[in-house]
C-alpha positions in Angstrom: -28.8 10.4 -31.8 -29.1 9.0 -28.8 -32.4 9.2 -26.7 -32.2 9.5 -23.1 -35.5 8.5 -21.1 -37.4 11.4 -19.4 -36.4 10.2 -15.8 -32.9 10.1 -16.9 -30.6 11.4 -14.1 -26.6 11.7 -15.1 -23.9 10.2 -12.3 -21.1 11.7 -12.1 -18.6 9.6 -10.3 -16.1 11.3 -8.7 -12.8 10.0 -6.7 -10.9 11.5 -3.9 -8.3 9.7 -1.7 -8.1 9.6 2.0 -5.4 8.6 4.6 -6.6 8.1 7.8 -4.6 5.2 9.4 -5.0 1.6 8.7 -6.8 1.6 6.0 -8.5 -1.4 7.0 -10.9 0.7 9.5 -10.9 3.6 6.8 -12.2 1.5 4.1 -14.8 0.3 6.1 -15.8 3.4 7.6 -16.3 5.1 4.1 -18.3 1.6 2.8 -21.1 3.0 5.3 -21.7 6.2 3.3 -24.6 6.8 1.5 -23.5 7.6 -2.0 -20.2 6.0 -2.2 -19.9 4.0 -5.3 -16.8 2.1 -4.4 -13.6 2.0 -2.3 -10.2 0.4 -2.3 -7.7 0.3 0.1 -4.0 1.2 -1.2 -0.5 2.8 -1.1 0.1 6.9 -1.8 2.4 9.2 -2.1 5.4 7.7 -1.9 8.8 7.1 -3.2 8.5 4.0 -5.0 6.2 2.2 -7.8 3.5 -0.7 -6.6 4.8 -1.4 -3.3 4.2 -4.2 -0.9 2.3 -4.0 2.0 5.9 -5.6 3.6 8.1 -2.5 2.2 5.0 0.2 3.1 5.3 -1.2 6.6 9.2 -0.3 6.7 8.2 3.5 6.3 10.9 3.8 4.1 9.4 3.9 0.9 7.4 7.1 2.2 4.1 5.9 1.0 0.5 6.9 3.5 -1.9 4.3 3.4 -4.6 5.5 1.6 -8.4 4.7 0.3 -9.2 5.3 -3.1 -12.9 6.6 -2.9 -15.5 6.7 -5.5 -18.7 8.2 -5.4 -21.8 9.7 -7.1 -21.5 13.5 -6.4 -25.5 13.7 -7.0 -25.9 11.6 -3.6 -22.8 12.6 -1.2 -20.7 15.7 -1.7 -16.8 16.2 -1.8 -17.5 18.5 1.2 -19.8 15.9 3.0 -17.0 13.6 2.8 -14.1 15.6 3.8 -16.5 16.5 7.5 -17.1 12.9 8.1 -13.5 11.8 7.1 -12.5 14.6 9.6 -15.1 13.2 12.1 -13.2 9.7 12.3 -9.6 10.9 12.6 -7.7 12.4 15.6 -6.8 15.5 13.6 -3.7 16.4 15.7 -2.0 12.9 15.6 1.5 13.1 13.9 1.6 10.3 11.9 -0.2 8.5 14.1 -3.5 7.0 14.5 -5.1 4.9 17.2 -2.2 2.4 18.3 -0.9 2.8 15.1 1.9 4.5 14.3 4.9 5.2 12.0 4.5 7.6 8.6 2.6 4.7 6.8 0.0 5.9 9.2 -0.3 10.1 8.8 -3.4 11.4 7.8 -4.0 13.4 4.1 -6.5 13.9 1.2 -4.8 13.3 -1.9 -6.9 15.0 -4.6 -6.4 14.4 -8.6 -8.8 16.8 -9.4 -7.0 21.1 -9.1 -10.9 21.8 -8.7 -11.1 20.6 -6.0 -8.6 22.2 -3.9 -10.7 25.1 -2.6 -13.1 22.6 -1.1 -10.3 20.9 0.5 -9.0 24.2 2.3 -12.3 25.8 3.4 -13.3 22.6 4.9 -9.7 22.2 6.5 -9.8 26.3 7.8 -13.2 25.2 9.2 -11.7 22.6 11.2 -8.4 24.4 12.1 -11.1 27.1 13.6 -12.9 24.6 15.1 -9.9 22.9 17.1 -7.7 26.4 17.3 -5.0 24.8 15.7 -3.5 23.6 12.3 -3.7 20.0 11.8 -1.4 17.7 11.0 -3.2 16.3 8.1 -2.0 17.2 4.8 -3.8 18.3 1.9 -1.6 17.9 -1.4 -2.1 16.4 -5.1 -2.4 12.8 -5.9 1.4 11.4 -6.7 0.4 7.8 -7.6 -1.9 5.2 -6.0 -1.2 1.6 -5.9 -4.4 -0.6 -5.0 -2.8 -3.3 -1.8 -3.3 -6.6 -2.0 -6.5 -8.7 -2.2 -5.8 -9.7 1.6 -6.3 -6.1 2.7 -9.3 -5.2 0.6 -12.8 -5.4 2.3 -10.7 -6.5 5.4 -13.4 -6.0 8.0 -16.2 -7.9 6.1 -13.8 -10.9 5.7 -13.0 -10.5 9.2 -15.9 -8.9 11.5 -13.8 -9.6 14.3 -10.6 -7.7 13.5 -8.5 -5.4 14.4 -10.2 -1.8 13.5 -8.6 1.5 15.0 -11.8 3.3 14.9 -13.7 3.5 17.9 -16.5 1.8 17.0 -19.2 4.4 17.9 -17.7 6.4 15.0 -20.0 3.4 12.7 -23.0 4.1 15.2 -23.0 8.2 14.5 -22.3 7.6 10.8 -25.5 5.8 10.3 -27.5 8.0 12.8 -26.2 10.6 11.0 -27.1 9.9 8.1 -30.0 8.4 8.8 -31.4 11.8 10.4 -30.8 14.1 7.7 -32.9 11.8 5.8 -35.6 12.0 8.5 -35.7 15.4 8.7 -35.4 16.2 5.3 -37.0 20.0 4.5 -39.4 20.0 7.1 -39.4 24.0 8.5 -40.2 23.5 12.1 -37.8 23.8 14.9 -39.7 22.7 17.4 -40.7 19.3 15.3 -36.9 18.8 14.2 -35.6 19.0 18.0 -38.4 16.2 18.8 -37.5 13.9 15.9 -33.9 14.3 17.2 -33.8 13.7 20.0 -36.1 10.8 19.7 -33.5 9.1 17.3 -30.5 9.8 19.3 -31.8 8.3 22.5 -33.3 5.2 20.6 -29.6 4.4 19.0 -27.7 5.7 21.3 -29.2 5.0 24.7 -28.5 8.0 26.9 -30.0 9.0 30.1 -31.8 12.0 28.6 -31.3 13.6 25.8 -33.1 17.4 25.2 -33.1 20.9 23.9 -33.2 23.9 25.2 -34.4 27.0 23.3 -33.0 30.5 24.0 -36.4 32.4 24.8 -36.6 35.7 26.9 -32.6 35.8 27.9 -33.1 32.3 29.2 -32.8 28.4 28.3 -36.2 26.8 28.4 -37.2 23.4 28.2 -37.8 21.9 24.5 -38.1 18.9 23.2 -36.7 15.7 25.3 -36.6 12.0 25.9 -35.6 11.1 29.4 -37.1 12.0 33.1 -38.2 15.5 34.1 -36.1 18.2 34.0 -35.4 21.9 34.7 -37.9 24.5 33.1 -35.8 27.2 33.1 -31.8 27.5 33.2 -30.0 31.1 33.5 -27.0 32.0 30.9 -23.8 31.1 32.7 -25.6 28.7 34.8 -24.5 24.6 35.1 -23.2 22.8 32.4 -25.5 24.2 29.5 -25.9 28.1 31.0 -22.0 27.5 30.4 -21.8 26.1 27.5 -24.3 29.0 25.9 -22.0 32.1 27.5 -18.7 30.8 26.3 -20.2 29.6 22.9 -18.6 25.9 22.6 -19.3 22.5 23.6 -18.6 21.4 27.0 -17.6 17.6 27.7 -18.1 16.9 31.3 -16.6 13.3 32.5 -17.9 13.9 36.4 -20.8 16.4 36.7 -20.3 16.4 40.3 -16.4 18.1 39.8 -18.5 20.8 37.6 -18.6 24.3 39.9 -22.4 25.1 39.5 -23.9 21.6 38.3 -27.0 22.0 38.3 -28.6 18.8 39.3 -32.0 18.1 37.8 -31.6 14.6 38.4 -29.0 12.9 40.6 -28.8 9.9 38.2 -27.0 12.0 35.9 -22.9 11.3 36.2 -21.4 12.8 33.1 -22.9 15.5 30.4 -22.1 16.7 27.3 -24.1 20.2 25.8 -23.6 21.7 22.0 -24.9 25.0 21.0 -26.7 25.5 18.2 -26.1 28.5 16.2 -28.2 30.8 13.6 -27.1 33.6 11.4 -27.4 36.9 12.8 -29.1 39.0 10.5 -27.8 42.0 11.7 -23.7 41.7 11.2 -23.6 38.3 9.6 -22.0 36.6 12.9 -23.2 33.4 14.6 -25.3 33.7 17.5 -26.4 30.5 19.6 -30.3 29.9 19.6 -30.0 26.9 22.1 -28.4 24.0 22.9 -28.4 20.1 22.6 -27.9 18.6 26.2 -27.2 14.7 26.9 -26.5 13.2 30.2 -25.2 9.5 31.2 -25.6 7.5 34.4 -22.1 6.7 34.0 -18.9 8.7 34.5 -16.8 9.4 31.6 -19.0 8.8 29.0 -18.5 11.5 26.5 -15.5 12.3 25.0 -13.8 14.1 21.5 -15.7 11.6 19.6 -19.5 12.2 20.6 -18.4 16.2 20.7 -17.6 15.8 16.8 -20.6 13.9 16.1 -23.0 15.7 18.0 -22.1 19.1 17.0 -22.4 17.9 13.0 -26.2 16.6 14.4 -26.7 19.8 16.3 -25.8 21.7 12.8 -28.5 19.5 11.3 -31.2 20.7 13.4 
């Protein structure tokens, strides 16, 4: 018989495949994830049996190009990795990603595993919800994988200077990400959590101020912040986070000025984007917002669909 010792813990190592563009960027991108045992850039789906990355490129052989992905299921989740797969991808794209395009270049999660299909829908309803629209990445069974050639695999850390279609803040939020889930870890108070966060986010991210505010007495108030001073109190409906708290959704703001009602609490700030948080309501079940994560940048155009993603998985956190 064999004897396992007492601090024995059992890996399971799972694999799912994802297609999210060049798979040079994709494979990189999952490389970064805590828990990810392994990856390898490749050919799915298609018509034809180990392909070359010559005949892929012809789109006529119907094949996505896809990265196999390993990983310990006792570390990172399938559904952890479907959110942050769907945090890097422009979800809408028809075969198309980046500058990239042609079929070779749609976006899917290619499962071998029936169980876990329901996974893959809840998490793909919760994004159709988010965006209020299907997207156009497909969700279907694994119908052969062919690893690409040695050239392609661990492209990026052969060539740091290459050609990646990620924007390469997606890399920043992954580790801050993950990074702050670690930091904040089980620890119960709000008020604590918001500080940590904020701390972190203006440390790696370098924003102009970066804050909370709690919903107290009908009102935003002042919580947590890293930045200048700033407004006490701000009424629902009011500026960019009054807004954002009414209409229950994150509001990118490229000029601040062009916003009707800004409320300026510092004229250094030239673009904004706020996120509500959300508890359960106890009551009926639905979500009701409990504040909001505001950020503001001396420059115009700063935020865009990218930090919205990222932000609103940090807000969740928190």
């Amino acid at each position: 018989m064999l004897c396992l010792p007492s601090n024995y813990i059992r890996v399971m190592v799972r694999t799912i495949y994802f297609a999210g563009g060049c798979f040079w960027g994709v494979e990189h991108f999952f490389k970064g994830v805590d828990g990810v045992v392994s990856t390898t850039p490749g050919y799915a789906n298609g018509s034809t049996e180990n392909p070359s990355y010559e005949q892929v490129y012809t789109d006529l052989t119907g094949h996505a190009e896809t990265v196999q992905v390993r990983f310990d299921d006792s570390r990172v989740s399938l559904r952890q990795l479907v959110k942050l797969f769907f945090a890097s991808i422009d979800p809408l794209a028809v075969n198309r990603q980046g500058h990239d395009e042609g079929t070779r270049y749609r976006t899917g999660i290619y499962y071998s595993d029936p169980a876990d299909l329901p996974v893959l829908q809840e998490e793909f309803a919760a994004l159709e919800a988010r965006i209020g629209t299907a997207p156009a990445t497909e969700i279907e069974p694994l119908a052969g994988f062919w690893p690409a050639e040695e050239r392609h695999r661990d492209y990026l850390d052969k060539n740091p200077g290459g050609y990646c279609h990620l924007d390469l803040k997606v890399f920043r939020y992954l580790r801050l990400y993950q990074d702050l889930a670690l930091m904040l870890g089980d620890e119960p108070d709000a008020v604590a959590r918001q500080a940590q966060t904020a701390a972190l986010l203006q440390e790696r991210m370098g924003f102009f101020w970066t804050g909370f505010y709690r919903v107290l007495d009908g009102q935003l108030v002042l919580g947590p912040f890293q930045g200048p001073p700033a407004c006490f109190r701000i009424a629902r409906g009011r500026g960019v986070c009054g807004t954002a708290w009414q209409q229950q959704r994150t509001i990118v703001v490229s000029d601040v000025e062009a916003f009707p009602g800004h409320i300026a609490c510092s004229s250094e700030s030239r673009s904004e984007i706020v996120v509500p948080m959300y508890s359960r309501n106890e009551a009926d079940g639905g979500l009701q917002v409990i504040g909001v994560l505001d950020i503001d940048s001396k420059s115009i155009g700063t935020f865009d669909d990218t930090d919205a993603v990222w932000l609103e998985m940090i807000a969740a956190l928190v």
